[in-house]
C-alpha positions, 0 to 999 in steps of 0.5 A: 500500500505504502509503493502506491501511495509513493507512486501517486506523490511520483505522478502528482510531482510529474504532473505538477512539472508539466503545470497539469493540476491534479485530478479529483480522486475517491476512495473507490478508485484507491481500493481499485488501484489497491485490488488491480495490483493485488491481482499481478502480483497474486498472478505472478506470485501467488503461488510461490508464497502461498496465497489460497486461489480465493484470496483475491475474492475475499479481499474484493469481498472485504473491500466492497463491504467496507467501502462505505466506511472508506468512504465517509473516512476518507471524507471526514479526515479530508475536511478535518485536515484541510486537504486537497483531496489529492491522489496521495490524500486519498490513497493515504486515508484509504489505505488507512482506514482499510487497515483499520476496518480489516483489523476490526474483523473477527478472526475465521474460526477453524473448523476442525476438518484438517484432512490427514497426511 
């Protein structure tokens, strides 16, 4: 989450170079920049490091129900800071309140059905 939020200080900076000014940004688009690259790297990595076929939906899932929140978050902590809304701002909040919500989730309990070696 961290390269993303560095990316979008990389694109502002190179936009700001060539005198563009900085497009509006909603938390939407962060999760779906978040989920879009969590995607090539499960796709490329996945495997490897272990990562269950499902993983990607169940973030998606956890991404889509907590939307809302981001969203209002994302808002407050905007008009709170007195910020500009920026690429970098949303993906900040967004990333942060994401942490938040997926930290707040109760734990999966096991179901006792570990097959046998």
């Amino acid at each position: 989450m961290h390269d993303l939020v560095e990316q979008a200080k990389q694109e502002e900076a190179a936009h700001a170079s060539f005198g563009f000014a900085s497009q509006p940004y909603r938390a939407d688009q962060a999760i779906s920049d978040l989920l879009a690259i969590l995607d090539d790297r499960i796709e490329s990595e996945g495997v490897q490091v272990g990562l269950p076929v499902e993983f990607l939906h169940q973030m998606w899932t956890l991404c889509n129900q907590a939307n809302p929140h981001l969203s209002e978050t994302v808002w407050l902590r905007k008009h709170l800071d007195q910020g500009t809304g920026s690429k970098v701002e949303v993906r900040a909040h967004t990333y942060q309140a994401l942490i938040a919500f997926l930290e707040a989730q109760p734990e999966e309990q096991d179901t006792g059905e570990a097959t046998a070696s």
